[in-house]
DSSP file (Angstrom, degrees, kcal/mol; ACC not computed):
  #  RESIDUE AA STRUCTURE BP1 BP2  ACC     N-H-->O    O-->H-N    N-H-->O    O-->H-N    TCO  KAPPA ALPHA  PHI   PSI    X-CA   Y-CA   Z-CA
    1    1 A X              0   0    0      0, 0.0     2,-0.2     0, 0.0    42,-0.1   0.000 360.0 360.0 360.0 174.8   -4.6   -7.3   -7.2
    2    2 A X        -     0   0    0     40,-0.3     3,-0.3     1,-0.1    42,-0.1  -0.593 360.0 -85.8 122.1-177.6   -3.7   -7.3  -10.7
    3    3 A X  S >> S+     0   0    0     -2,-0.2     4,-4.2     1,-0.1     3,-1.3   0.562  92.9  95.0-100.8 -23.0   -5.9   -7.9  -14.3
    4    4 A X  H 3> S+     0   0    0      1,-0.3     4,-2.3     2,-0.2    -1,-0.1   0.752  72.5  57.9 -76.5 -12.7   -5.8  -11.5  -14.6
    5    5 A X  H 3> S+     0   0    0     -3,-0.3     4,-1.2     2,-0.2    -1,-0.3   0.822 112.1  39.5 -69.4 -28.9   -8.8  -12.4  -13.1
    6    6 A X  H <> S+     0   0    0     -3,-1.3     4,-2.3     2,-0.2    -2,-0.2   0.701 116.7  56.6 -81.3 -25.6  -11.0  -10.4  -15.5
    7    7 A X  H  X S+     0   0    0     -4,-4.2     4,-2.1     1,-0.2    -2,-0.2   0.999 107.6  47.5 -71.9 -50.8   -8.3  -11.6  -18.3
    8    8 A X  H  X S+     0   0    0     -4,-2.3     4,-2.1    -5,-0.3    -2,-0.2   0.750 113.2  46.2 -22.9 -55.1   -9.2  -15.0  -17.2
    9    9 A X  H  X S+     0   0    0     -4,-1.2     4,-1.8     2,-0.2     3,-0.4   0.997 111.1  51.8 -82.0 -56.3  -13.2  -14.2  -17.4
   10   10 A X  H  X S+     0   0    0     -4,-2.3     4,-1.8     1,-0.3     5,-0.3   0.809 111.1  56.7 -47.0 -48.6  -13.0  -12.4  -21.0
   11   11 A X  H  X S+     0   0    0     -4,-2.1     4,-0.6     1,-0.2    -1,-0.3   0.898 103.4  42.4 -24.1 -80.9  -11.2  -15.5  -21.9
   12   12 A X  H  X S+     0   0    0     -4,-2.1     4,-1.1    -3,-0.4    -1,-0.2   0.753 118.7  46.1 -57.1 -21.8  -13.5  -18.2  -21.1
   13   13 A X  H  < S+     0   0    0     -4,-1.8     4,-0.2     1,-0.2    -2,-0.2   0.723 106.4  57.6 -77.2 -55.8  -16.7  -16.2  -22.6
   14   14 A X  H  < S+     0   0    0     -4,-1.8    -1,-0.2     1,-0.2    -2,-0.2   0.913 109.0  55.7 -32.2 -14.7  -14.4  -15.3  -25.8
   15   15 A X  H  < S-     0   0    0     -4,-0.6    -1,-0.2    -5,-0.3    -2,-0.1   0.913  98.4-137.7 -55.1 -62.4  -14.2  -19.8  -25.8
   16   16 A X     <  +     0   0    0     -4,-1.1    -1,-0.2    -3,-0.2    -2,-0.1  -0.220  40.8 165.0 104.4  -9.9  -17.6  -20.3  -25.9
   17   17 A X        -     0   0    0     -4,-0.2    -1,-0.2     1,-0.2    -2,-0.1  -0.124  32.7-155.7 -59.6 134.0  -17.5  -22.9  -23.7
   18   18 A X        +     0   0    0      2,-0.1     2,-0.7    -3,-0.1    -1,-0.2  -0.093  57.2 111.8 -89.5  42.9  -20.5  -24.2  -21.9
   19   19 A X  S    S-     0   0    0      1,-0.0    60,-0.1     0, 0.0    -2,-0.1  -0.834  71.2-113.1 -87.9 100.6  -19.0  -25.6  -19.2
   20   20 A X        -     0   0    0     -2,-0.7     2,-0.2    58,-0.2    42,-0.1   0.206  22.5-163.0 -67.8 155.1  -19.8  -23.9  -15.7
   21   21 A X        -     0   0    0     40,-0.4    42,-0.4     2,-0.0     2,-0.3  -0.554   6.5-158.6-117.2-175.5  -17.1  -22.2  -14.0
   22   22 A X        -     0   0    0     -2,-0.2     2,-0.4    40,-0.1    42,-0.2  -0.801  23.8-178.0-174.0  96.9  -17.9  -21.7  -10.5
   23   23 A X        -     0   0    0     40,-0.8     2,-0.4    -2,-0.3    42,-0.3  -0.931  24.4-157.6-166.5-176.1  -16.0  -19.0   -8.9
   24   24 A X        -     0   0    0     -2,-0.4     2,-0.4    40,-0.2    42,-0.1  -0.851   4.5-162.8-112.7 123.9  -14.6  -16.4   -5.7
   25   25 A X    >   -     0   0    0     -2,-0.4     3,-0.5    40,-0.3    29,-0.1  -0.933   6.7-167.8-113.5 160.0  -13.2  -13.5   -4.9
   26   26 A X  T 3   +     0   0    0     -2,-0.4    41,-0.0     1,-0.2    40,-0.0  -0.362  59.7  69.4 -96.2-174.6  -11.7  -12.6   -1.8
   27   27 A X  T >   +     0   0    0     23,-0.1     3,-1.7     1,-0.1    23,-0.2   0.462  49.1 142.6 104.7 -16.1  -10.7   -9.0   -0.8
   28   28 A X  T <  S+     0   0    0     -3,-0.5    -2,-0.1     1,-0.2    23,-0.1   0.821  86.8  39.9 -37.4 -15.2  -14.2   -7.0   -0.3
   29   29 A X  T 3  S+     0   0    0      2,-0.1    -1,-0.2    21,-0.0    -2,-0.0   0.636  85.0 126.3-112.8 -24.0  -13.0   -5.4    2.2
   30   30 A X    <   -     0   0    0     -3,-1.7     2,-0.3     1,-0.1    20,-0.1  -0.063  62.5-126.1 -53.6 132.6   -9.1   -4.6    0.7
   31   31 A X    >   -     0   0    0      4,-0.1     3,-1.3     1,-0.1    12,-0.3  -0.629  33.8 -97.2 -69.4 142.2   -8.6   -0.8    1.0
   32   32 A X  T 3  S+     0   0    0     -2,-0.3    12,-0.2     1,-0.3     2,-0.1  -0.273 107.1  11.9 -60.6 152.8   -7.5    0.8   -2.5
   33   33 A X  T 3  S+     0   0    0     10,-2.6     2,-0.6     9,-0.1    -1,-0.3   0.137  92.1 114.3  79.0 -28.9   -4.0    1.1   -2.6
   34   34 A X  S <  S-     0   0    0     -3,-1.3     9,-0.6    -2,-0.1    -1,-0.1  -0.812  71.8-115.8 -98.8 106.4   -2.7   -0.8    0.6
   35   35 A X  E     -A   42   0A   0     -2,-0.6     2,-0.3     7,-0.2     7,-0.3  -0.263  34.4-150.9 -47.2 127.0   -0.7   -3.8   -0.5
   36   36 A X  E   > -A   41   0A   0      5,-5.4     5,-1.7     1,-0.1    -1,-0.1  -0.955  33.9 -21.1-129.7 167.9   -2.4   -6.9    0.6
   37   37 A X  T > 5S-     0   0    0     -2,-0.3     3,-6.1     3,-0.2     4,-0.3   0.631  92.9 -43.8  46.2 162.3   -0.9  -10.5    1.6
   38   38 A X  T 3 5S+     0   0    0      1,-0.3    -1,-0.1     2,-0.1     0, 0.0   0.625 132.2  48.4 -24.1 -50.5    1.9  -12.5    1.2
   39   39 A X  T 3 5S-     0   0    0     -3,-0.1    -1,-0.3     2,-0.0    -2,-0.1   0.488 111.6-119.9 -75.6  -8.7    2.5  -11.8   -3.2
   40   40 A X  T < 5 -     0   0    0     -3,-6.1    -3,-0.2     1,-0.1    -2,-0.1   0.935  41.8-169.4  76.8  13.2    2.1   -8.2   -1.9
   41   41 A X  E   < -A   36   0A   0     -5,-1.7    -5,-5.4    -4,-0.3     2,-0.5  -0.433   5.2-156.2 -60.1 133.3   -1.0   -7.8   -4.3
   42   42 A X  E     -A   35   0A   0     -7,-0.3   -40,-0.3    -2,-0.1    -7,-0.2  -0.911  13.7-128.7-116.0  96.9   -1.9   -3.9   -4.3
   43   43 A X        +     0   0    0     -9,-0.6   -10,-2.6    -2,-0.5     6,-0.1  -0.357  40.3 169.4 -50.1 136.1   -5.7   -2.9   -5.2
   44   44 A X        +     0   0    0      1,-0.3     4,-0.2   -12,-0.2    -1,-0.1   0.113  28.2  11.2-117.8-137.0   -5.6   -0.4   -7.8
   45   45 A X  S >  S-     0   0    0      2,-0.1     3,-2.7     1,-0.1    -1,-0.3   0.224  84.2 -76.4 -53.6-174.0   -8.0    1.1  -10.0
   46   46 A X  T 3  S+     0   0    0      1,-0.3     6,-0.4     2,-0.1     3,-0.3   0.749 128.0  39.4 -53.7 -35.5  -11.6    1.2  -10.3
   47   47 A X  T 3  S+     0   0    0      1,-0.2    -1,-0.3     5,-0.1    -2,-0.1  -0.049  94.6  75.0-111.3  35.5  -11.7   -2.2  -11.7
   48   48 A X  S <  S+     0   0    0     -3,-2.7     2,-0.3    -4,-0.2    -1,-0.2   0.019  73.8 113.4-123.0  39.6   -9.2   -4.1   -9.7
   49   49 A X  S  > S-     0   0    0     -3,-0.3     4,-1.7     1,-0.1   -21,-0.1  -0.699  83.6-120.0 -97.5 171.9  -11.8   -4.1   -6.8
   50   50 A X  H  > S+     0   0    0     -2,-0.3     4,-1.2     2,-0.3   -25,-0.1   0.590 114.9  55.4 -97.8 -16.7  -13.0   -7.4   -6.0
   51   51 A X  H  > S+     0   0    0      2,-0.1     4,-2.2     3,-0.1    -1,-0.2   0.986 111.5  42.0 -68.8 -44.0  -16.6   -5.9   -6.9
   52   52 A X  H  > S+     0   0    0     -6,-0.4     4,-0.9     1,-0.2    -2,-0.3   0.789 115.1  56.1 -86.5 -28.4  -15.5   -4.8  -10.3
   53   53 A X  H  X S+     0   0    0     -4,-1.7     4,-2.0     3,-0.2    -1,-0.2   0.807 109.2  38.8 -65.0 -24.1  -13.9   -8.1  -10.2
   54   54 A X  H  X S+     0   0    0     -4,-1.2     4,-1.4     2,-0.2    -2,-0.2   0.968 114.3  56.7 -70.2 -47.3  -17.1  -10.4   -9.5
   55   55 A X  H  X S+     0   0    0     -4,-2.2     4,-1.0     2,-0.2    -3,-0.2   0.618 105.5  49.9 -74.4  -9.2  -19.3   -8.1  -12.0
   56   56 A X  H  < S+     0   0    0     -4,-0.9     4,-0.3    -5,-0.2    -1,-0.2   0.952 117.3  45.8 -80.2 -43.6  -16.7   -8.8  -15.0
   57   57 A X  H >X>S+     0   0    0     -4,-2.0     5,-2.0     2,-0.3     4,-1.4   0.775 113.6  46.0 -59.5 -36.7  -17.2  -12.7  -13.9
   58   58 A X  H 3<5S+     0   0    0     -4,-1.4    -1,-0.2     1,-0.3    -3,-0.1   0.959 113.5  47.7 -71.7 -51.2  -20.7  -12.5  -13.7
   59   59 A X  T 3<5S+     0   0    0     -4,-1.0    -1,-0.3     1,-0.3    -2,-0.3   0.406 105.5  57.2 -69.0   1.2  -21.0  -10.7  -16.9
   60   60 A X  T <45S-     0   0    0     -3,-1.1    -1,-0.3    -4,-0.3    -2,-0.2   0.742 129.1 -97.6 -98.5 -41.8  -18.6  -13.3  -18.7
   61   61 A X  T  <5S+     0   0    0     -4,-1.4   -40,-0.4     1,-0.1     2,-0.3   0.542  78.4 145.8 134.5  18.9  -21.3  -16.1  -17.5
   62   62 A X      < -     0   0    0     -5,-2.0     2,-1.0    -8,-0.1   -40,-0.1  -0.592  51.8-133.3 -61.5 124.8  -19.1  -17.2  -14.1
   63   63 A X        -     0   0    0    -42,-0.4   -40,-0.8    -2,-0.3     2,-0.5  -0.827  30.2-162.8 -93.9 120.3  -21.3  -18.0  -11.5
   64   64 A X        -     0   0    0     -2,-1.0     2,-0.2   -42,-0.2   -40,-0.2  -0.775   6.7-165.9-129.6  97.6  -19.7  -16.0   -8.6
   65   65 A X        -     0   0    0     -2,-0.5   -40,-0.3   -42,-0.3     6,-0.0  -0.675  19.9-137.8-103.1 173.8  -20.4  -16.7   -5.0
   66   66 A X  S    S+     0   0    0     -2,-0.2     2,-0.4   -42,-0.1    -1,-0.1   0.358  80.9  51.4-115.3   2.4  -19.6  -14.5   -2.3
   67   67 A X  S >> S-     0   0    0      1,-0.1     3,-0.9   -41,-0.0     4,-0.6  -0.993  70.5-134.5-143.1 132.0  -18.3  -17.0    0.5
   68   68 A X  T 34 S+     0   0    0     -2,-0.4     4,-0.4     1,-0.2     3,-0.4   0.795 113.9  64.1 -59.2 -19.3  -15.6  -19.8    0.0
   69   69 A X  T 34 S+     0   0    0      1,-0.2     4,-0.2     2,-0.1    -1,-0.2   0.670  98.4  54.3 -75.3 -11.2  -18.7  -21.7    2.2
   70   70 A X  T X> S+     0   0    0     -3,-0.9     4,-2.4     1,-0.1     3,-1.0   0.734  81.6  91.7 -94.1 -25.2  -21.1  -21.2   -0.9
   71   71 A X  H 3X S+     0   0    0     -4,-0.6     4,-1.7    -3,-0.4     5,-0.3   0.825  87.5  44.8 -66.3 -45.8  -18.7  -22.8   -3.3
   72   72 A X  H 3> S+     0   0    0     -4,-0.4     4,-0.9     2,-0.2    -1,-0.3   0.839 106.1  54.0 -75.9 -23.3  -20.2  -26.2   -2.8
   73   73 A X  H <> S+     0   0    0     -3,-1.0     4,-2.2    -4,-0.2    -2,-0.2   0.766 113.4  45.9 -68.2 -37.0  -23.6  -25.5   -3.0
   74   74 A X  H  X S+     0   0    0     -4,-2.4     4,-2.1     2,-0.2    -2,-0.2   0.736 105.4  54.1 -78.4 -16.9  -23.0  -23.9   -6.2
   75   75 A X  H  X S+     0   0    0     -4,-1.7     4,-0.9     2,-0.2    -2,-0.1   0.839 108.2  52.2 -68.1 -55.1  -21.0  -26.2   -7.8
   76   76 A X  H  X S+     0   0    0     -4,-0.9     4,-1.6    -5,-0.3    -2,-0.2   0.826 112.7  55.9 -60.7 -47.8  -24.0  -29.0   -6.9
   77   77 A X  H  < S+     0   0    0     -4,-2.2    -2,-0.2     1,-0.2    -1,-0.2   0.900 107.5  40.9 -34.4 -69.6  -26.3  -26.2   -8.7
   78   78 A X  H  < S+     0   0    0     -4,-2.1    -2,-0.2     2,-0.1   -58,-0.2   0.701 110.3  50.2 -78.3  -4.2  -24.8  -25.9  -11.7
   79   79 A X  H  <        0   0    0     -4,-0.9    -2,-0.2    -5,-0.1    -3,-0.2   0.889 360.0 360.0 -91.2 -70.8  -23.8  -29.6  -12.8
   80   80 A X     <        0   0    0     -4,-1.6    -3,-0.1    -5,-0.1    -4,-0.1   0.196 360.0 360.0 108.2 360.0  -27.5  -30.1  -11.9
């Protein structure tokens, strides 16, 4: 849980860069509120779900897949 992925995506549009970024989050499933994993990450508000987290990435220009197994196919996609 926590902001820093969406700080992360506002960031890279705010560069400008056109370099593709290619990336996942895990957690679809994390119940609000219930501390997950090892750091103890806690889902919070509306936008610290890992949907609200994918749709800030999408919308910064992150191409966002939905399986750590997709990650290579997309990677191979965008470099072209």
């Amino acid at each position: 849980g926590g902001q820093l992925e969406a700080d992360a995506a506002n960031w890279y549009k705010a560069s400008g860069s056109k370099k593709p970024i290619v990336g996942f989050i895990a957690g679809e499933t994390a119940p609000a509120g219930r501390t997950m994993g090892h750091a103890g990450a806690i889902v919070g508000g509306s936008d610290d779900t890992a949907q609200a987290k994918k749709r800030i990435m999408r919308d910064c220009g992150i191409h966002v897949v939905d399986s750590p197994a997709e990650i290579g196919k997309k990677v191979k996609e965008v470099m072209g």
